[in-house]
C-alpha positions in Angstrom: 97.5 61.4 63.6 99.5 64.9 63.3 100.1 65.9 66.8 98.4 69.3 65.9 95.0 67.6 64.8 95.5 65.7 68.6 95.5 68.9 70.1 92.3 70.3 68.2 90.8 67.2 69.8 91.9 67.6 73.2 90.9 71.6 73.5 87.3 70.4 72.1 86.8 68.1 74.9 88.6 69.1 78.1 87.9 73.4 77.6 85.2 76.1 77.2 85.4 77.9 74.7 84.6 82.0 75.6 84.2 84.7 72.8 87.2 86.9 72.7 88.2 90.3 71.4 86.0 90.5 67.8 84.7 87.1 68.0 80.7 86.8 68.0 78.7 83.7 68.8 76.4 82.4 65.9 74.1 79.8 64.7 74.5 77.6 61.6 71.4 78.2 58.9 72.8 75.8 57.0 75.7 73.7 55.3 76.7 75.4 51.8 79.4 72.8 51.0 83.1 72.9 50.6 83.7 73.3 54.3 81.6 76.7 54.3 78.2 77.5 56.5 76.1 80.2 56.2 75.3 81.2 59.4 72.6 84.2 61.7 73.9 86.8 63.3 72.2 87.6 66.6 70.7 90.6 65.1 69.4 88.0 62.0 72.4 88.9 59.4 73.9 86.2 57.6 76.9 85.6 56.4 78.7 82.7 55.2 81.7 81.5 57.4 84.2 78.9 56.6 85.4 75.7 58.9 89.5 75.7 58.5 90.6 72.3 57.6 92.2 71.6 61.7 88.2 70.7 62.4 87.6 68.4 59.0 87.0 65.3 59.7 87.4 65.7 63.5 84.1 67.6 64.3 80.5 68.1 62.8 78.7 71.1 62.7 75.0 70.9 61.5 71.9 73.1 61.3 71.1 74.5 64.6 74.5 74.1 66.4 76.2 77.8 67.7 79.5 78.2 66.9 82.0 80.9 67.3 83.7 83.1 64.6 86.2 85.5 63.8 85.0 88.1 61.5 88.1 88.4 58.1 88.1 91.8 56.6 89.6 91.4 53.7 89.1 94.3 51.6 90.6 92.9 48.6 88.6 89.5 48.4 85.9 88.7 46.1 85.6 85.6 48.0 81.5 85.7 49.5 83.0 84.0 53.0 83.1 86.8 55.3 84.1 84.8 58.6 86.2 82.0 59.5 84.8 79.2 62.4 87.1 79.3 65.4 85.4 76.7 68.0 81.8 74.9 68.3 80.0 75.2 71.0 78.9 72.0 72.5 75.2 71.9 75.1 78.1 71.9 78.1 79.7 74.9 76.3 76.6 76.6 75.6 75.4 76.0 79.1 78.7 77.3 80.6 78.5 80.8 78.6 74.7 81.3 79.6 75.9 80.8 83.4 78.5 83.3 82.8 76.1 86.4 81.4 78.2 85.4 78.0 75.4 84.1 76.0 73.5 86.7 73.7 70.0 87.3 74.2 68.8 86.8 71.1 69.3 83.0 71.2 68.6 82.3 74.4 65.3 80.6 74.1 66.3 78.8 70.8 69.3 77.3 72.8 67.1 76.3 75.6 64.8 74.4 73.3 67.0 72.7 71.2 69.9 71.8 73.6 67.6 71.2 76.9 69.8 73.7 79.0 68.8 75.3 81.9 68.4 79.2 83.2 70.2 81.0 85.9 66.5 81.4 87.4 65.9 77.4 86.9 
């Protein structure tokens, strides 16, 4: 194992992940192939985002799941892929950003539902 893919692993499992500066926190529609996801804005835009090849094979992200991205503006690209994946957000993550006022409005109930998390109010 390449002692950078070991580290990938190790900041998955011991740290929480926040949203920094031009990062938004989104959730997968749906697997397109080829390591790309098209995934729903808060506001219900889609996009399709890309998974860099440090997560292959180390993590899976599936329909439903909220991940994190960083926006590429690349005004030269034809590519279609508009973001690139920077962390997933795992129920414990998820939970830790809704504690923190961090979590965006917009998918709060579908993150309650399908991840079983709790409120501040609860």
């Amino acid at each position: 194992m390449s002692k950078q893919r070991k580290h990938v692993e190790e900041e998955i499992l011991t740290q929480f992940p926040e949203p920094g500066e031009g990062e938004m926190i989104v959730q997968v529609k749906e697997s397109r192939g080829r390591n790309t996801l098209e995934v729903i804005y808060p506001d219900g835009n889609s996009i399709l985002a890309l998974i860099p090849a440090k997560f292959q094979k180390k993590i899976w992200i599936k329909k439903g799941n909220f991940v994190i991205i960083e926006p590429t503006f690349l005004p030269d690209s034809t590519s279609k892929v508009l973001a690139v994946v920077t962390h997933t957000l795992f129920p414990e993550d998820v939970q830790h950003l809704i504690d923190t006022d961090q979590w965006p409005e917009e998918f709060l109930s579908s993150a309650i539902d399908s991840l079983n998390l709790k409120t501040k109010d609860d």
